[in-house]
N, C-alpha and C positions, 0 to 999 in steps of 0.2 A: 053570189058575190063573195059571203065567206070562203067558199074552197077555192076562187079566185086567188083570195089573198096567202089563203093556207098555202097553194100551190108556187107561189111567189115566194113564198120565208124558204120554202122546201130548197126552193132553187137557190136564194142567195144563199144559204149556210151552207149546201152541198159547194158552191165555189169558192166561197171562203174557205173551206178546210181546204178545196184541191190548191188553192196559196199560198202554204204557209210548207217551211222549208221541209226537204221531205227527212222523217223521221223513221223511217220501217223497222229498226230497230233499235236497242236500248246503248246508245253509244257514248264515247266520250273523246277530247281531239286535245292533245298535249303538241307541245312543240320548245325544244331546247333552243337557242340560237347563241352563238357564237360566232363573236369578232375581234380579232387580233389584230391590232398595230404594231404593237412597242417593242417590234425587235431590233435588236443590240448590231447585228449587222448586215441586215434589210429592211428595215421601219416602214409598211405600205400607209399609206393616204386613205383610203377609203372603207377598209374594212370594218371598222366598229362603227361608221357610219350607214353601212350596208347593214351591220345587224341589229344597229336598235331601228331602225326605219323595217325592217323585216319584223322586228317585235311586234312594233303597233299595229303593222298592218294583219296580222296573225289573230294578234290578240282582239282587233276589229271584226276580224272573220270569227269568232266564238272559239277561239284558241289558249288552254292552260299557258302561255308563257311562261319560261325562266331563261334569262338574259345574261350571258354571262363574257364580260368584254377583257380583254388585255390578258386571259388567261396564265397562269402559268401552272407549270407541268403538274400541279399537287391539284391546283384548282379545278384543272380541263378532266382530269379521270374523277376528281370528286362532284365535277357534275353533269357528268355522264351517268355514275354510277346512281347518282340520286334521284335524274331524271328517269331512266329506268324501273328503279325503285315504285314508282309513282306512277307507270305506267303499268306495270306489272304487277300493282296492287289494288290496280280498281276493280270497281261490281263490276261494272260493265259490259255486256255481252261481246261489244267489241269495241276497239278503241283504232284511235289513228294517231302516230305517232313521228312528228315531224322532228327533225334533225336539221337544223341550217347550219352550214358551217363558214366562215369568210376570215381568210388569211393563206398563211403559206401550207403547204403542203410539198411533202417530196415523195419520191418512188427510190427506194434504196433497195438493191436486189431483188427488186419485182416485187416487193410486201409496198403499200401506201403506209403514208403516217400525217395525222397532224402533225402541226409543230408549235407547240408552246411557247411564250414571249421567252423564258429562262432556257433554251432549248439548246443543246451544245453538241456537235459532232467534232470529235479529238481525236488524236491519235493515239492508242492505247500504250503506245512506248512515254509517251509523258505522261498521260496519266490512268493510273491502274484502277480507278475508282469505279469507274463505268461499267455495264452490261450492256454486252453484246445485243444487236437487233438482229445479228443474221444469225439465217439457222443453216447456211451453205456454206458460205463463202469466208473463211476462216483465212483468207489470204487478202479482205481487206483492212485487217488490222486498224478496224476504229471501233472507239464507243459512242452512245451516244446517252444525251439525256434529255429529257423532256421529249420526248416523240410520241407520239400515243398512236400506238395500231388503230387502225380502222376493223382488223379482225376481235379485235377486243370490242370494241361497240357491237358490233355481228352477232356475237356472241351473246351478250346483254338484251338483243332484238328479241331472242328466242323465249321472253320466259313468260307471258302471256299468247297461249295458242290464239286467241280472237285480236290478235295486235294487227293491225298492218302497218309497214312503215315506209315510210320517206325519206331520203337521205340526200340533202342538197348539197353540194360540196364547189362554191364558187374560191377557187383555190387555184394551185398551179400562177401564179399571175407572175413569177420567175424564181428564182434556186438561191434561198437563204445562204447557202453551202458552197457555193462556188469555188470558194479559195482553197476549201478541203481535198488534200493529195490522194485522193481516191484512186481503186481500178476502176480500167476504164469500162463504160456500162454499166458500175455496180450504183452509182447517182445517175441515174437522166431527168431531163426533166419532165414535166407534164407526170401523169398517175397512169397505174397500170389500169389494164381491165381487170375487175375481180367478180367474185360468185360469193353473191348475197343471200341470207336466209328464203325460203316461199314467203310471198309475202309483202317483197319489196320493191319499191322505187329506187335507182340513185341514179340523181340528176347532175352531170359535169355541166361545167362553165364554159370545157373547150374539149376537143376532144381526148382518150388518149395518147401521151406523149407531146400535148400540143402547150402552149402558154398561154394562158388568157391576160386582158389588160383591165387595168385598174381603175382607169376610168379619166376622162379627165373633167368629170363634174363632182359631185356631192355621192356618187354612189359610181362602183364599180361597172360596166358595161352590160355584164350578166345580170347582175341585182339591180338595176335601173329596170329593164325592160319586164324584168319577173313581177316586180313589184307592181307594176303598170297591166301584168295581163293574171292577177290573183282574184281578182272580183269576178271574173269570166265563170256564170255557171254551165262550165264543161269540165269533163274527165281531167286528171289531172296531166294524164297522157299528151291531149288536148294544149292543156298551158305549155306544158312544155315545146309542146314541137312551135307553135305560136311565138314563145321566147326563141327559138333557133332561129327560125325567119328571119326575126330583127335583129339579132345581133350577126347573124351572116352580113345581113345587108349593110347595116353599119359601118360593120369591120372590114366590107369587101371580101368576105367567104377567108379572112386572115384569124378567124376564131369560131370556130364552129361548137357549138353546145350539144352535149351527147350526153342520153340515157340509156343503162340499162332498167329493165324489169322484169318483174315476179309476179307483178301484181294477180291478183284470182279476181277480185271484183271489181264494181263502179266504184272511183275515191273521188272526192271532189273536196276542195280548196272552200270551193263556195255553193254548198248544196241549191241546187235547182227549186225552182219553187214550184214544184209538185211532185206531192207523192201520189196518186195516182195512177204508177205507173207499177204491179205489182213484184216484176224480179226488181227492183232496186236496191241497190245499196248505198247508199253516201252518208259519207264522213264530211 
């Protein structure tokens, strides 16, 4: 009867451990998020409503958060830089490190940029003050300010070898800059395709060159549906292509969400409840 019982504790605490989220190695999960409304001459609806609703839901999932809304151009590189900072200074054997970003975005001679609430593209004959964003095209005579490269984050990605990252960019939603006397091609809308460090995710809203929509509830169309499929313990792969579906079908295939990836291993949003499994990795 004892080894009856002995054999019974054996089994429950063997399935207990295979329950409990899987841990295989010594990790840590940060995530920046950013939301822009209060631009001076495109003001979106839903963005900083997409990113504190992104917050909670992160910071729910065992997510470091830093929140950071209405940016302007001093604040969006000051925290970037500091998020980074913070990811690139843990013990951690490995870390996973999410980027949300929700507002405009433009594609100005093929480079992507955020775009900061204080954010100005001029013409460089009225004002001399500005530095150049392009490194080609010296015949479209603007400056700009507040734009923050996406290759400067890139950049930042690289300074913890055990990092992996995420880069959600629900953006593109239409062209702050319209009125701006540009060459033609040198503004389009929607984002280019770019080449991200090993290592990464980046998740569009729509595809390149395309517009995405803003939503017409409480959260933008892309970040409604994300939000809604983040608890899912699947690959992050997984969520994503999951979010395409619905917002295809929504939109009627009028916004399609695209990823590219790097990724080398399992990442997960919402680790699975077993480790038991021994090649695993999740974050």
């Amino acid at each position: 009867m004892k080894a009856k019982s002995y054999c019974v504790m054996v089994s429950l605490v063997w399935c207990l451990a295979a329950l409990k989220p899987a841990q295989a190695v010594d990790f840590e999960r940060f995530a920046l998020v950013i939301g822009n409304n209060d631009y001076a001459a495109a003001p979106l609806v839903n963005a900083v409503n997409d990113a504190r609703a992104m917050a909670v839901k992160l910071e729910a999932l065992g997510f470091a958060v830093s929140l950071s809304t209405n940016a302007t151009s001093a604040q969006l590189s000051e925290s970037v830089t500091a998020f980074y900072h913070q990811v690139n200074q843990s013990d951690a054997t490995q870390t996973l490190a999410v980027v949300f970003y929700a507002g405009h975005a433009v594609q100005l001679d093929r480079q992507n940029y955020l775009v900061a609430t204080d954010s100005l593209l001029v013409s460089s004959a009225e004002d001399n003050r500005g530095v150049s964003i392009t490194s080609q095209s010296a015949s479209l005579a603007h400056s700009a300010y507040g734009l923050f490269p996406l290759t400067t984050l890139f950049a930042q990605m690289t300074g913890n070898p055990g990092s992996h990252n995420v880069l959600i960019l629900d953006a593109c939603r239409d062209n702050p800059f319209e009125s701006a006397q540009l060459d033609e091609g040198a503004l389009v809308k929607g984002l280019a395709p770019v080449k991200a460090p090993t290592g990464t995710l980046i998740a569009y809203a729509t595809a390149p060159g395309s517009v995405a929509l803003d939503g017409a509830g409480d959260n933008g169309t892309y970040t409604y549906h994300l939000l809604n499929e983040l608890d899912q313990m699947v690959p992050v792969e997984e969520v994503f292509k999951n979010v395409r579906k619905k917002v295809a079908y929504e939109t009627r295939r009028q916004q399609i969400p695209w990823e590219h990836s790097s990724l080398l291993s399992e990442i997960y949003f919402n680790p699975p409840l077993n480790d038991a499994l021994p090649d695993m990795v999740s974050f």
